[in-house]
C-alpha positions in Angstrom: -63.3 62.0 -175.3 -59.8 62.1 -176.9 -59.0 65.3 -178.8 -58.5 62.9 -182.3 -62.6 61.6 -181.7 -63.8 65.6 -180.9 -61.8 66.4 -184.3 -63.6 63.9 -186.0 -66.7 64.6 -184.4 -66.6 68.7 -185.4 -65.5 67.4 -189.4 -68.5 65.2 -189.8 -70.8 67.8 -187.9 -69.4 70.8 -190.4 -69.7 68.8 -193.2 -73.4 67.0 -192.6 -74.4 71.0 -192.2 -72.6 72.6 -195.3 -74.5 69.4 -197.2 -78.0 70.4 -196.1 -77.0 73.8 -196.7 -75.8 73.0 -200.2 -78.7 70.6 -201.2 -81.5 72.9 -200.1 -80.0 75.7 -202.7 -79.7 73.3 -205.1 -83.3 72.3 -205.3 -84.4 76.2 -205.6 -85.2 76.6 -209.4 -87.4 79.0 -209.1 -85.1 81.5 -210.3 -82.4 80.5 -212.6 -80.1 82.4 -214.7 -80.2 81.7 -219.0 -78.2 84.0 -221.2 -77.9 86.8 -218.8 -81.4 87.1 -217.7 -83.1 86.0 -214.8 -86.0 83.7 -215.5 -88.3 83.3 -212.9 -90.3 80.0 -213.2 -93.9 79.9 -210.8 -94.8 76.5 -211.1 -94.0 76.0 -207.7 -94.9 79.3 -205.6 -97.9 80.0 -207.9 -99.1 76.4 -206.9 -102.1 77.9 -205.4 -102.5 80.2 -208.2 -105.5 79.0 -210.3 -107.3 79.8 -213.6 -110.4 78.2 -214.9 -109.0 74.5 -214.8 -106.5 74.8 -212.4 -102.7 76.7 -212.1 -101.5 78.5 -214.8 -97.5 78.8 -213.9 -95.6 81.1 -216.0 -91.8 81.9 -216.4 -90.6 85.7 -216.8 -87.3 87.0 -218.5 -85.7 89.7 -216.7 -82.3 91.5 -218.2 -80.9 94.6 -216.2 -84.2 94.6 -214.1 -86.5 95.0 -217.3 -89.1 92.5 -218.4 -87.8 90.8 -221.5 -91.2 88.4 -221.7 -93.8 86.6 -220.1 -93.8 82.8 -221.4 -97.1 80.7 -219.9 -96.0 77.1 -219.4 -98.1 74.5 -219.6 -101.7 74.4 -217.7 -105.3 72.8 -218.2 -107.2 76.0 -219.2 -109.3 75.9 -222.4 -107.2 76.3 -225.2 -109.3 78.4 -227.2 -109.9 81.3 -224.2 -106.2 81.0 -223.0 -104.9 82.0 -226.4 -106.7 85.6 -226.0 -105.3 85.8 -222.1 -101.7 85.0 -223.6 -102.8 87.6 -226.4 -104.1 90.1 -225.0 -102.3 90.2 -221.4 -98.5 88.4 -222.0 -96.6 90.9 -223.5 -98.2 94.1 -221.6 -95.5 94.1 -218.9 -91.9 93.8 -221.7 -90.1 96.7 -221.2 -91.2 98.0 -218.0 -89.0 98.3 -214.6 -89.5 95.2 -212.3 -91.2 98.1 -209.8 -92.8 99.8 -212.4 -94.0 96.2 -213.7 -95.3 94.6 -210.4 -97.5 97.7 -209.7 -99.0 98.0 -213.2 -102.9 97.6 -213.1 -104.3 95.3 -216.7 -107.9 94.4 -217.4 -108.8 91.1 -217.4 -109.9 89.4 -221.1 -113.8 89.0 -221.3 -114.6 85.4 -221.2 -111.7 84.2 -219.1 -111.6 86.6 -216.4 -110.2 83.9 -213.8 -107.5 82.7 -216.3 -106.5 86.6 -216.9 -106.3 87.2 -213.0 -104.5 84.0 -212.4 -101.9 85.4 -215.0 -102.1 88.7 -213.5 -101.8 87.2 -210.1 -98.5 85.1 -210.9 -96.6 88.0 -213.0 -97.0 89.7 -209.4 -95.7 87.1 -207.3 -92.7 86.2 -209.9 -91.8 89.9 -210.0 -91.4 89.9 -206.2 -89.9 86.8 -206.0 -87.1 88.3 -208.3 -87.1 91.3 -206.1 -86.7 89.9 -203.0 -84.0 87.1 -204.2 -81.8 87.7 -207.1 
């Protein structure tokens, strides 16, 4: 090969990998960044997660490694249990230290116990999500 078609060769290679680097970041939004906090979204790696009906994906607020709040996104359990699980179990984690927050141990509402622990379940995995990549 001439030295001008290994040149060419080596550019297209570098660039074709820092596009596939680039694009597989790009799709991550999992963790995103809104008015200096970290808001962790688990629709995707709480997939698996599910209540009653199905998943039950939140997204958590995190400024200078604190919970802010717990938001729940939108999800098929009944609406009328749901509201006590977003009542009773939402905001017991604002305030606390990430650490302090992934470890903490809540009762589940009576009546929707699988809708509690699926809350439970993905306010666990978010917080280490955040942990391991902010």
């Amino acid at each position: 090969m001439k030295k001008n078609q290994i040149k060419a060769l080596s550019i297209c290679s570098l660039i074709a990998v820092s596009l596939t680097l680039l694009s597989a970041g790009a799709n991550d939004d999992t963790i995103t960044k809104e008015n200096d906090m970290f808001v962790v979204n688990t629709t995707t790696i709480g997939k698996n997660i599910e209540g009653y009906n199905g998943p039950t994906p939140l997204k958590i607020y995190i400024k200078k490694n604190k919970v802010v709040k717990i938001e729940a996104l939108k999800n098929a359990e009944t609406p009328k249990y749901y509201a006590k699980v977003k009542k009773a179990l939402l905001e017991k984690w604002n305030g606390l230290k990430v650490k302090e927050a992934s470890q903490l141990k809540v009762d589940a509402v009576t009546g929707a116990t699988y809708s509690s622990e699926a809350v439970m379940k993905n306010v666990r995995l978010g917080l280490e999500y955040y942990q391991s990549h902010k």
